[in-house]
N, C-alpha and C positions, 0 to 999 in steps of 0.2 A: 221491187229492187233485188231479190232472192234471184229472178228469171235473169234477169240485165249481169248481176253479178255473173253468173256459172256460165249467160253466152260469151261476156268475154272468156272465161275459162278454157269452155269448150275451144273457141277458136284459135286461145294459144295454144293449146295441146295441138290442135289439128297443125296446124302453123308448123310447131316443132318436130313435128312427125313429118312435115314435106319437105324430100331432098329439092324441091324447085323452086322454093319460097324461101328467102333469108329474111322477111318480115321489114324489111325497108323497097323494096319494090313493088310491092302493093300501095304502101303509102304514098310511092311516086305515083305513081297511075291512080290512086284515088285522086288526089293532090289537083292534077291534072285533069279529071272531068269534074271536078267539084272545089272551084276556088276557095268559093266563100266559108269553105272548112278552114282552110288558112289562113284567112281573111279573121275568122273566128279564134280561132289562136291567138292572132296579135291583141285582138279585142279584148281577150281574157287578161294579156299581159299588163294592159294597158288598167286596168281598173279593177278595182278590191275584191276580191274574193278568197273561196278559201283555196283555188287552182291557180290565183295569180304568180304567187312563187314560179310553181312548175312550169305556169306555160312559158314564163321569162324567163325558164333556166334553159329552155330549148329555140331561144331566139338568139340570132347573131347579134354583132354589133351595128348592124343595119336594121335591126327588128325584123329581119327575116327568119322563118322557122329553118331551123339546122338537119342535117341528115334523119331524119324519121324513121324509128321503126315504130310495128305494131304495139312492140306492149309500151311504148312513149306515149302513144297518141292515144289511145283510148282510155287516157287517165284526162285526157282535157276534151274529149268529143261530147256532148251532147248525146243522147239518147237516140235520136234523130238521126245525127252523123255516123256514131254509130254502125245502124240497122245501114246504111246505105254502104257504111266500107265491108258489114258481115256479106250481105251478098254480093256485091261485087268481088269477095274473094272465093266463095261457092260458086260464081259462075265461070270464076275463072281456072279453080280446081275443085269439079263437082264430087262431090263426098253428101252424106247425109246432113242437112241440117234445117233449121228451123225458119228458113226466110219465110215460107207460106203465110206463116201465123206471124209474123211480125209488128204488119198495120195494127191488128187486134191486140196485142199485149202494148203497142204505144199507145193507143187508145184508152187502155184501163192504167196504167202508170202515171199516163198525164192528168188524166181525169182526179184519182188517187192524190197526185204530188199537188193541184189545186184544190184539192179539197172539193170536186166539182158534186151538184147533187143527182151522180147516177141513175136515181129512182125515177128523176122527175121524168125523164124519155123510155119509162118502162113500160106504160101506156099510151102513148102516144108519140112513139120515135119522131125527132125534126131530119135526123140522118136519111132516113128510109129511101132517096133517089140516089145519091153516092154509095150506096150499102151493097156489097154483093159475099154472098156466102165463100167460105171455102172451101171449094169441092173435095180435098184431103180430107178433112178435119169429118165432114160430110162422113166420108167414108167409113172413116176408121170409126166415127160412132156407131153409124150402123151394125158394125161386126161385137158391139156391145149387149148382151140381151136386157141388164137394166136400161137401157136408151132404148133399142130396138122395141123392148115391148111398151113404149111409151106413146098410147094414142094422137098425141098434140106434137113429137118431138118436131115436127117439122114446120110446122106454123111456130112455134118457139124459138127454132133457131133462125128464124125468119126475121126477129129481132133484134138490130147491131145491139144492144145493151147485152141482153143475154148472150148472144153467139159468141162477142167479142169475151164476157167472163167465163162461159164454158171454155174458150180455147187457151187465155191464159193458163186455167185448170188444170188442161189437158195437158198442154207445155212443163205447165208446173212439176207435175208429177210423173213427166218423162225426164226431165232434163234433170230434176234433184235423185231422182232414185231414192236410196238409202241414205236420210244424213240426221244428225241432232237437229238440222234447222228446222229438217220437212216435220218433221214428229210433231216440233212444237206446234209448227202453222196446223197440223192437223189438231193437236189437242185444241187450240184457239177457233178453230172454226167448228170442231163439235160444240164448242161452249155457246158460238153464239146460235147455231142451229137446236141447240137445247133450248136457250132463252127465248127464240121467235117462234119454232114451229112445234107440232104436236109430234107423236108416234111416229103420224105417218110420214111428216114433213112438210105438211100444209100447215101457212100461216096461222097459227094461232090466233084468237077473236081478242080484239080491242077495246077496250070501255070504251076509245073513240070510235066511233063508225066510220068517220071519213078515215081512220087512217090501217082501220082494216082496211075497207075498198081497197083504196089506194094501193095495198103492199100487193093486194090479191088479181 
């Protein structure tokens, strides 16, 4: 949620900073190769939540969505909808940003917001013919020498479970930089890498056996 929050950020900034972009033209031209975004709007308006307010306060008296800007509409898109208006505005004014990794952090967000059980495709991925690596992400680790000197890293990242949580990681810690938020996620995750693994970072041994295996 940390990553999804700071891409909207980032993209208003970028947004604000282009003399060619007044931030409701994009939403025409999204609007326009992707109905069922607005389609999704009305739906919102139409039935209880906690966005139903907003999406109704941006429909006419016809139920149609009213002149759209950027920062309007990414308070009622979807995660989903989203990642498809961030790069279509990247492709249409190229600047640096994060579409590569995208798939992969929806991936672990969704998984994450159902509660899904991660572990269980850690040994035996069912993804593994749809899966294909990130040649960036590829990259930029290699010029890591903790990664680089990593016998296995590449049958590792061979793995959509892992690849896709290395690249959020990766994302993570690009995209927050410096903040109170990132520290804390860092203290919380030395906490639980203290409670599971040893020194060296290998899983810790289990009174249970099947669930050492399992982690290992």
């Amino acid at each position: 949620m940390d990553v999804e929050h700071y891409l909207k950020v980032r993209l208003m900034n970028d947004l604000s900073d282009n003399p060619k972009e007044d931030g409701y033209n994009i939403v025409r031209l999204f609007l326009q190769y992707h109905p069922n975004a607005e389609a999704d709007i009305q739906s919102k308006a139409d039935k209880y939540s906690f966005c139903s307010d907003l999406a109704e306060k941006h429909l006419d008296e016809y139920k149609e969505p009213k002149k759209l800007a950027v920062w309007n509409i990414v308070e009622l898109f979807s995660f989903g909808n989203f990642m498809e208006l961030y790069e279509l505005y990247y492709q249409m004014y190229p600047s640096f940003n994060y579409s590569d990794y995208l798939k992969s952090i929806k991936f672990i967000r969704n998984a994450a917001a159902h509660n899904n059980c991660i572990l269980s495709t850690l040994r035996k991925p069912n993804s593994l013919k749809k899966f294909s690596k990130t040649k960036k992400l590829a990259n930029i680790l290699g010029k890591i020498p903790e990664f680089r000197e990593l016998d296995n890293r590449d049958a590792m990242m061979k793995n959509p479970v892992i690849h896709d949580f290395v690249t959020l990681l990766f994302v993570y810690n690009d995209v927050m930089k410096v903040s109170a938020t990132k520290k804390a996620r860092n203290r919380k995750m030395e906490e639980i890498c203290h409670l599971f693994c040893d020194e060296d970072g290998r899983i810790k041994k289990n009174k249970n056996p099947k669930h050492t295996n399992f982690l290992q």
